[in-house]
C-alpha positions in Angstrom: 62.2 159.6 88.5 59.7 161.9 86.8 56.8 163.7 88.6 54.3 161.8 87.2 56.1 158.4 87.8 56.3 159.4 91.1 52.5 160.2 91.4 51.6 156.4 89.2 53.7 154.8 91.8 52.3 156.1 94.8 49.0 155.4 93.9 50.0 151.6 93.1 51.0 151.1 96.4 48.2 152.3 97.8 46.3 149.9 96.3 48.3 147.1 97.1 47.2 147.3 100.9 43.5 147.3 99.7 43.5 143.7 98.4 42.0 140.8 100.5 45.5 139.6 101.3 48.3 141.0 103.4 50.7 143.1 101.5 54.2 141.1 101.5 56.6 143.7 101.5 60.6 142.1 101.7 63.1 144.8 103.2 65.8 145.8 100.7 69.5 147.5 101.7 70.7 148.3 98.1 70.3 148.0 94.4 71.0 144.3 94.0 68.9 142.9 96.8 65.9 145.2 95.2 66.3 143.4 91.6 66.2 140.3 93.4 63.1 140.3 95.2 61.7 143.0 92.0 62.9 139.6 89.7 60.9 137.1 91.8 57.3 139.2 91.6 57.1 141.7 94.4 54.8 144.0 93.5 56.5 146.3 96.0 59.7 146.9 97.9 60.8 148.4 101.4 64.1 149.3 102.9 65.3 148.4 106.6 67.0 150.9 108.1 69.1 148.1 110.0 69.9 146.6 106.7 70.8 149.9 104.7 73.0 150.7 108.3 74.5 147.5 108.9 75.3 147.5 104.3 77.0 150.8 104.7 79.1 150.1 107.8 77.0 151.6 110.7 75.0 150.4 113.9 70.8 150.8 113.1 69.1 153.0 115.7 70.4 156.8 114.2 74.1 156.2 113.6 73.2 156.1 109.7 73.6 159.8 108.0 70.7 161.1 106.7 72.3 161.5 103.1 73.9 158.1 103.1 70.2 156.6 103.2 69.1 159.3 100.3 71.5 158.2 98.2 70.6 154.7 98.9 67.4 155.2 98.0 68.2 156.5 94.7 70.2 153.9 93.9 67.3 151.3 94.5 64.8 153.4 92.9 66.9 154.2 89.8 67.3 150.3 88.3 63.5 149.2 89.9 60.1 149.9 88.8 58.0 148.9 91.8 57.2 151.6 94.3 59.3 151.7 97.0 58.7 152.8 100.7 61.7 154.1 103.2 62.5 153.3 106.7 63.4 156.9 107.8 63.6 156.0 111.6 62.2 159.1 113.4 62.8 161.2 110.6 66.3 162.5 110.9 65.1 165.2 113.0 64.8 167.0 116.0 62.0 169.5 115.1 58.9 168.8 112.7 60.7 170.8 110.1 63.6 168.5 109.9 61.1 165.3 109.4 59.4 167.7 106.7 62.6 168.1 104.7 63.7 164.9 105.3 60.3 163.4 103.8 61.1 166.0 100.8 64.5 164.4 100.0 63.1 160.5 100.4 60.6 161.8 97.7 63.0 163.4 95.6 64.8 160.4 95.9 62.3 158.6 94.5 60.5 156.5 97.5 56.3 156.8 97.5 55.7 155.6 101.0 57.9 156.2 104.0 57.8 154.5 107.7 58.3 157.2 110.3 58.2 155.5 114.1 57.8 157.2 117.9 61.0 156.2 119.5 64.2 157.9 118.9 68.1 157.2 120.2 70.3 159.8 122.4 73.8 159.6 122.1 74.3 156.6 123.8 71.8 154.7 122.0 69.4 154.4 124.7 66.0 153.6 123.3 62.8 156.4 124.6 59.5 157.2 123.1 58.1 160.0 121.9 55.5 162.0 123.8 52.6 160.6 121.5 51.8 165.0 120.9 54.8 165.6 119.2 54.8 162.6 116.8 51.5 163.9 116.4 53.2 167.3 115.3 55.7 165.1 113.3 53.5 163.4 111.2 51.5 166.6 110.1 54.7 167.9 109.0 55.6 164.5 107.2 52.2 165.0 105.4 52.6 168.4 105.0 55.9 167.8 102.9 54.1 165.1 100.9 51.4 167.1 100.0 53.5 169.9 98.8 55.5 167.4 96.3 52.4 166.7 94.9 52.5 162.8 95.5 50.4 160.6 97.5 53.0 159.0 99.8 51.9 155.9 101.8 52.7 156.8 105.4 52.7 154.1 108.0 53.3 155.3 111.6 55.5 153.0 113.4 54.6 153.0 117.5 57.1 150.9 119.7 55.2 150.5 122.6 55.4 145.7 122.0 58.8 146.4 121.0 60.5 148.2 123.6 57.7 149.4 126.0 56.9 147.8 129.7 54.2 147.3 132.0 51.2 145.3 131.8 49.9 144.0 128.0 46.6 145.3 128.2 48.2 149.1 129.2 50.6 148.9 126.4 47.5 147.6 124.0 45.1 150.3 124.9 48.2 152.5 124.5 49.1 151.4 121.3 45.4 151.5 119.8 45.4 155.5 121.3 48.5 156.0 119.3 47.0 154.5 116.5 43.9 156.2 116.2 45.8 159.7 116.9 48.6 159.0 114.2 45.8 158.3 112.0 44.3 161.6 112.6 47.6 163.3 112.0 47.8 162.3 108.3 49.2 158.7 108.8 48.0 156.2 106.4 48.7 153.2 107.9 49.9 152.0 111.3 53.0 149.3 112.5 52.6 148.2 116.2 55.7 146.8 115.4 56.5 143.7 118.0 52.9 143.0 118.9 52.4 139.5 117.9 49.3 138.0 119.9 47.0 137.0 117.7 43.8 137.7 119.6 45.1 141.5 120.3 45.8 141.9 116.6 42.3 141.4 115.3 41.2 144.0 117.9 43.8 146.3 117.1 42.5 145.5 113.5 38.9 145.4 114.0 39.6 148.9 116.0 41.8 151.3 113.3 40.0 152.2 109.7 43.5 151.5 108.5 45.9 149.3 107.1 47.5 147.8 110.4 51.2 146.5 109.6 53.2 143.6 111.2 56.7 142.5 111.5 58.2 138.6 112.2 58.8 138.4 115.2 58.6 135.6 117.2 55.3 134.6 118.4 53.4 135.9 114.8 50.8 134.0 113.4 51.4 132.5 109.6 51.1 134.8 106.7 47.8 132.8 106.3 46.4 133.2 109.5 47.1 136.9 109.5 44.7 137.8 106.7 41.4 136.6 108.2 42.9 138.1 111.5 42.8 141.9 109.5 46.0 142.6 109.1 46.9 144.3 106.0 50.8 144.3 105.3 53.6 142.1 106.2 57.4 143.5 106.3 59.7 140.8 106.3 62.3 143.6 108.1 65.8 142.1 109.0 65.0 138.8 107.6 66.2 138.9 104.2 69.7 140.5 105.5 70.4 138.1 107.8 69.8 135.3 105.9 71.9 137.1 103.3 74.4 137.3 106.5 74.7 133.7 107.5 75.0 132.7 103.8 78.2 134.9 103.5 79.5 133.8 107.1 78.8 130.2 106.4 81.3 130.6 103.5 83.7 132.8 104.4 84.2 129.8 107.5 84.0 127.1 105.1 87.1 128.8 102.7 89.0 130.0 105.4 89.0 127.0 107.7 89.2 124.3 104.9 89.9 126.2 101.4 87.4 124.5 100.0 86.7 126.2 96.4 83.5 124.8 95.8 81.5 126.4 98.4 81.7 129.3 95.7 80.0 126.7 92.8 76.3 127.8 92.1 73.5 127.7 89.6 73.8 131.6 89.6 76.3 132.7 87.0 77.6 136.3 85.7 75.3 136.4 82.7 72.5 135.4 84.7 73.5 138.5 87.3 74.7 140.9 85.0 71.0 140.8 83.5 69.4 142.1 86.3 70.9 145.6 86.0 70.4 145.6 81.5 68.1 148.7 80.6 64.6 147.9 80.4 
C-alpha cells in the first residue's frame, strides 16, 4: 500500500467513529473472510487476534508469532480497500520499544488503526494486568511509532478490568474510567472496556471520556440500537463471525462423516461467484 493510501485510509476511519451511529466493525482472520464482509458494505474491517490464532493453528492470548499476524495483515490489506484496524494484543512486547516497532510493522503492513490492550499472558497463559503506568508508557511509544510513519492511526486502548478483573463493580468501573481518561492522555484515540456490558455504567463511562468508547458482544450487551443513544461509538463483532464460521464447518464435517450425505455441500455459492471476489479491481 502506498504512503498516501495509507494516510486516505486512516483518515476514513477516523471519521467513521464520528457519525451518529455506532461504528460496526466485523473481525476478520484472513483474506477471504475480509472480501466477504468488504462485499456486503462494511465500510471498515478488524482482525481478532483469536480468529487470526485459532486460522493459523495457535491458542489466542500470545501464542501467535508476531510475524505470522504481519503477514496476515498483508494479505487482508493487499485484495481490500476499506481501512483496516489490527488486534495486536499487548503489542508483542516486553519493553515500549518492542510495541513501537511492532506498531511500525502493522503499518507497514498496511493496517491504519491498531487495538493495543493492558493485560498480557506468562508462559503458562495466566491472565495479569498491566500496571496502568506502563501501558501508559506503551501507548506513547505506540503513538510515537505512528507519528513517525506519517499516518494517523486510530488507536483504541483495550483495558480488561469487566473481562477478567474482580472485586466490587463500582471499583472495577471507577478503575476502568481512570484507565480510560489516562490512556487517553497517552495518545490513545479511542477506548474498549471490553466485557463491560451494563447499560446504565456504559452511558457514564460514555458521558465521562471525550472519546469514542468501544464495545464487544458479550452477554448481557444492549442492542446495536440501544447502544447509540447510550454513547457508545463502535461495535466489534470479535469472535462472532469465526465461530459461526466454526459451527458451520463442524455441523458439516458431522453430517458427511456420520451419514455421507453429499448434499450438505449444495449451496447458492458457486466457484464463479467466489472466484470474483479476489478479480483485480
Amino acid at each position: 500500500m502506498s504512503y498516501p493510501d495509507a494516510v486516505s485510509r486512516a483518515q476514513a476511519f477516523r471519521r467513521l467513529h464520528q457519525s451518529e451511529q455506532p461504528l460496526l466493525l466485523p473481525n476478520v482472520w484472513d483474506a477471504l473472510s475480509a472480501r466477504v464482509f468488504e462485499q456486503a458494505g462494511f465500510a471498515a474491517l478488524a482482525t481478532s487476534s483469536a480468529a487470526v490464532a485459532w486460522s493459523l493453528g495457535y491458542r489466542d492470548g500470545g501464542e501467535l508469532p508476531r510475524e505470522e499476524l504481519l503477514a496476515a495483515i498483508a494479505r487482508i490489506t493487499r485484495v481490500v480497500k476499506v481501512p483496516l484496524t489490527a488486534d495486536i494484543e499487548d503489542g508483542f512486547g516486553t519493553t515500549p520499544a518492542e510495541v513501537a516497532d511492532t506498531v511500525a510493522a502493522v503499518i507497514r503492513a498496511g493496517a491504519v488503526g491498531i487495538n493495543l490492550e493492558d493485560s498480557r499472558y506468562d508462559a503458562d497463559g495466566r491472565f495479569a494486568l498491566r500496571d496502568a503506568a506502563e501501558m501508559r508508557e506503551r501507548l506513547q511509544a505506540a503513538r510515537a511509532a505512528a507519528d513517525a510513519a506519517g499516518v494517523p492511526v486510530f488507536i483504541n486502548a483495550r483495558t480488561d478490568l469487566f473481562l477478567h478483573g474482580e472485586g466490587p463493580i463500582e471499583a472495577r468501573f471507577d478503575e476502568t474510567l481512570a484507565r480510560a481518561r489516562l490512556y487517553l492522555d497517552s495518545g490513545a484515540d479511542g477506548v474498549f472496556p471490553i466485557g463491560l456490558t451494563d447499560p446504565v455504567l456504559l452511558a457514564r463511562l460514555c458521558a465521562a471520556v471525550p472519546a469514542p468508547v468501544n464495545v464487544a458482544p458479550l452477554p448481557g450487551l444492549p442492542s446495536l440500537a440501544e447502544l447509540g443513544p447510550l454513547g457508545v461509538a463502535r461495535v466489534s463483532t470479535a469472535i462472532g463471525p469465526v465461530l459461526v464460521t466454526m459451527q458451520a464447518l463442524q455441523q458439516a464435517a458431522r453430517i458427511l462423516h456420520d451419514a455421507g450425505d453429499l448434499s450438505v455441500l449444495k449451496t447458492s455459492l458457486g466457484y464463479p461467484e467466489a472466484q470474483s471476489l479476489f478479480a483485480p479491481r
